[in-house]
N, C-alpha and C positions, 0 to 999 in steps of 0.2 A: 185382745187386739191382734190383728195378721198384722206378724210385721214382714211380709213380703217375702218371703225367702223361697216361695216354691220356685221350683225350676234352677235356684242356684247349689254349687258344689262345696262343699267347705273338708278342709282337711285340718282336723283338730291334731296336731303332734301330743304326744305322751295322755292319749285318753282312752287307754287301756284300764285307769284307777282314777281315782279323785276330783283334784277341779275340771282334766280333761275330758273324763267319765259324765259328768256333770253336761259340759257343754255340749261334747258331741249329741247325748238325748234331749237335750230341750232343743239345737238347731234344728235336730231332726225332726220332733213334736210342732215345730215352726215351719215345718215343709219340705227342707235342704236334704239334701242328696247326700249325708256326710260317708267320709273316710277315716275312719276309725284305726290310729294308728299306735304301734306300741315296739316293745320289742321283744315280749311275748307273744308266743302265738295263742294257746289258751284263752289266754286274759285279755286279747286284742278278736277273740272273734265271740267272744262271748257278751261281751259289749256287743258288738253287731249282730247277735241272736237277739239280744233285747231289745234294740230298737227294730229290730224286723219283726218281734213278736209285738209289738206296740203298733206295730203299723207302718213304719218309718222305711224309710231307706237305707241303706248302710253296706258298702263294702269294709274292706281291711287293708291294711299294708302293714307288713314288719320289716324292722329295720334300724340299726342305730346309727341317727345322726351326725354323731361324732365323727365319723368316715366319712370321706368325699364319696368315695364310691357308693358306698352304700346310700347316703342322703340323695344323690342323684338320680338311684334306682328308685328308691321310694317316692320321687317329685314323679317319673315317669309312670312309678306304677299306678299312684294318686289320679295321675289324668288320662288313665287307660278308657275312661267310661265317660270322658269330656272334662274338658278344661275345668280347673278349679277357681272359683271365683273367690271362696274366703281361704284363709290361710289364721289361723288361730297358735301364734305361738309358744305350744305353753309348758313341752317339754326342758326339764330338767331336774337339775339332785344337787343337796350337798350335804356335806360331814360334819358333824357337831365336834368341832374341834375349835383347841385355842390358839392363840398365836403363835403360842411357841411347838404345838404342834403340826404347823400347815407348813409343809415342805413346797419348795418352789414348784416343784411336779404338781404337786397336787393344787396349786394355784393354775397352772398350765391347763390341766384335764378339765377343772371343772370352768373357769373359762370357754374353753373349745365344747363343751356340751352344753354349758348355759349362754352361751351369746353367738359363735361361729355357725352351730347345727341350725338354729332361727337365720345369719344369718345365707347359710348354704341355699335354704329353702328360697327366700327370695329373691333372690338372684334367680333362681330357677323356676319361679312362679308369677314374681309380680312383672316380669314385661308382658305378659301373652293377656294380662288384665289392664294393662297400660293399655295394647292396643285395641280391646276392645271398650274400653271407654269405664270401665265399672269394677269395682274390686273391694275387698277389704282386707286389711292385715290386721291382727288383733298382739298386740305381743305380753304375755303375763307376767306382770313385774312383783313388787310389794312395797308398803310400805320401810321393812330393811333397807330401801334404795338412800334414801335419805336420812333415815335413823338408824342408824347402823347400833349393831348389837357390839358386845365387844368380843365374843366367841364366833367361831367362823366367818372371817373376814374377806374368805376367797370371795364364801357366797356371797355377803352384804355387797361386794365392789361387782359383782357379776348383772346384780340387780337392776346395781346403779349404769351399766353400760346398757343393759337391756330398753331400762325408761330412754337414756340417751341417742339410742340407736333406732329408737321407735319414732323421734321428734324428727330428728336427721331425715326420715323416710318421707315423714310428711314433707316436709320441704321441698322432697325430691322430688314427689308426685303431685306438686301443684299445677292444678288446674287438668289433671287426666281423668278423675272420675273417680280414682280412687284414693282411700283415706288408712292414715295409719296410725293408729290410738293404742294405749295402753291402758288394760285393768289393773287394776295395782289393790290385792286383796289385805285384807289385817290376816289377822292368825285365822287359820281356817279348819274348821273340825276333821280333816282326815288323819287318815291311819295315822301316817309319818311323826303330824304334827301330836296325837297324842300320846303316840309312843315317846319323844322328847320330853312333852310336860310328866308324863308318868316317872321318866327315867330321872329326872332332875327333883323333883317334888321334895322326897321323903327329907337328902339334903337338905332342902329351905326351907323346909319345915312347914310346908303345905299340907301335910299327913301323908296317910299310906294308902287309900285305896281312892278311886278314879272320883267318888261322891266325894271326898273330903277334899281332894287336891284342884279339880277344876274351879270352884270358885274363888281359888287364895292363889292360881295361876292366873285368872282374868284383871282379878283386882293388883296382883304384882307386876305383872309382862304387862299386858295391853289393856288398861286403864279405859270405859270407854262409853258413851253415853248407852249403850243397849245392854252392857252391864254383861256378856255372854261371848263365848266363839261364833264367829261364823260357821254360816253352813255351804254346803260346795254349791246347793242351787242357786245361793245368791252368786256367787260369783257369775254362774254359767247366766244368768239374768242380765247382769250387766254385759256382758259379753257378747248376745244377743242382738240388745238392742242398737249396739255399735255394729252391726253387722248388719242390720233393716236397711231398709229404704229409708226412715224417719232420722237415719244419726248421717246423712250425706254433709250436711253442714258441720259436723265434728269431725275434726282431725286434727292429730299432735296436743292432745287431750290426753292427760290421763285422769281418768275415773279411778278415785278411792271407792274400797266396797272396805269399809273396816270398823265401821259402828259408830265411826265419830272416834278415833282413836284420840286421847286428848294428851297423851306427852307417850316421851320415848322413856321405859322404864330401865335403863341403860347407862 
């Protein structure tokens, strides 16, 4: 299926690794012009060798968003080659900590890099797509938004302003052309997350190496009818097609990509 993307701009945040890594090469394998952003340089142009050795398009910008200054230069540098039609927001991190170790700071930080850095960008991106009539915001949330885990609580509440802040936009942007939705992924097979389930395992008694632990992690944590993790191309799929021409009628959606998650194991 073309899902229409040639001739548009999309600036995927934090797709230097993972589900951003993901998205940015299938938009591009779909036509888009992307901006492949990180806050490495290495790891942020090496993604953009790849989609250029694919065929594709692809500048870079680095930069971290948690800075006004910085986030500003990188909205600038993003529309050095023309305006940015998608906005994919999907950069951020959090700390595998408990309650009684998350200090107010660190409630602060990871706030300001999981919700302010998405919202710096639009503010900086979606009017020039207001006025020309067409756009998309994509913002990456998860299921934690609503089931919250009982370890790292900054992140869980950060999740939950992200899905909130992504509805809020749709509102804003009724009736301009442009739409603002949320993927909202289960557990997803990259690095991070299997570095946590490996780290946690041996404790809960899932065993000791990655073959013994991943299935008594799926069947503990996230219960779920595909019976497996996800993978990062599905997310970047779903994400995709919220970005075509065919998802104009979607917005203030969010799309689960999580197998059929069927309860919070929490």
């Amino acid at each position: 299926m073309d899902l229409k993307l040639t001739g548009k701009r999309a600036l995927v945040t934090g797709s230097s690794s993972g589900l951003g890594e993901a998205a940015a090469k299938l938009l591009a394998a779909e036509g888009a012009a992307v901006v492949v952003h990180g806050r490495d340089k290495a790891r942020t142009d090496a993604v953009a060798q790849d989609i250029r050795a694919a065929g594709g398009v692809a500048t870079t910008v680095v930069g971290d968003l948690a800075d006004d200054r910085t986030a500003a230069e990188v909205a600038r540098a993003a529309t050095e080659d023309g305006p940015v039609d998608i906005l994919v927001n999907n950069a951020g991190f959090y700390r595998h900590l408990s309650w009684a170790e998350v200090t107010p700071e660190e409630w602060l930080d990871t706030y300001n890099v999981n919700v302010v850095s998405g919202v710096r960008l639009i503010q900086r991106l979606v009017p020039a797509m207001r006025e020309r009539g067409w756009g998309r915001v994509i913002t990456i949330g998860g299921g934690l938004a609503s089931q919250p885990m009982n370890t790292h609580p900054q992140y869980n509440a950060t999740l939950a302003a992200r899905h909130n802040l992504a509805v809020s936009l749709a509102r804003e942007l009724k009736g301009s052309g442009v739409t603002s939705n949320v993927v909202s992924p289960g557990a997803i097979l990259v690095e991070a997350t299997k570095e946590l389930v490996t780290e946690i395992g041996p404790a809960r008694g899932w065993g000791r190496t990655w073959e013994e632990i991943q299935p008594n992690a799926v069947n503990a944590l996230i219960p779920n009818d595909q019976e497996r993790f996800g993978e990062p191309n599905e997310i970047a799929a779903a994400i995709a097609y919220l970005c075509s021409e065919y998802a104009q009628y979607v917005s203030g959606a969010t799309i689960r990509v999580d197998g059929g998650l069927i309860r919070s194991a929490f």
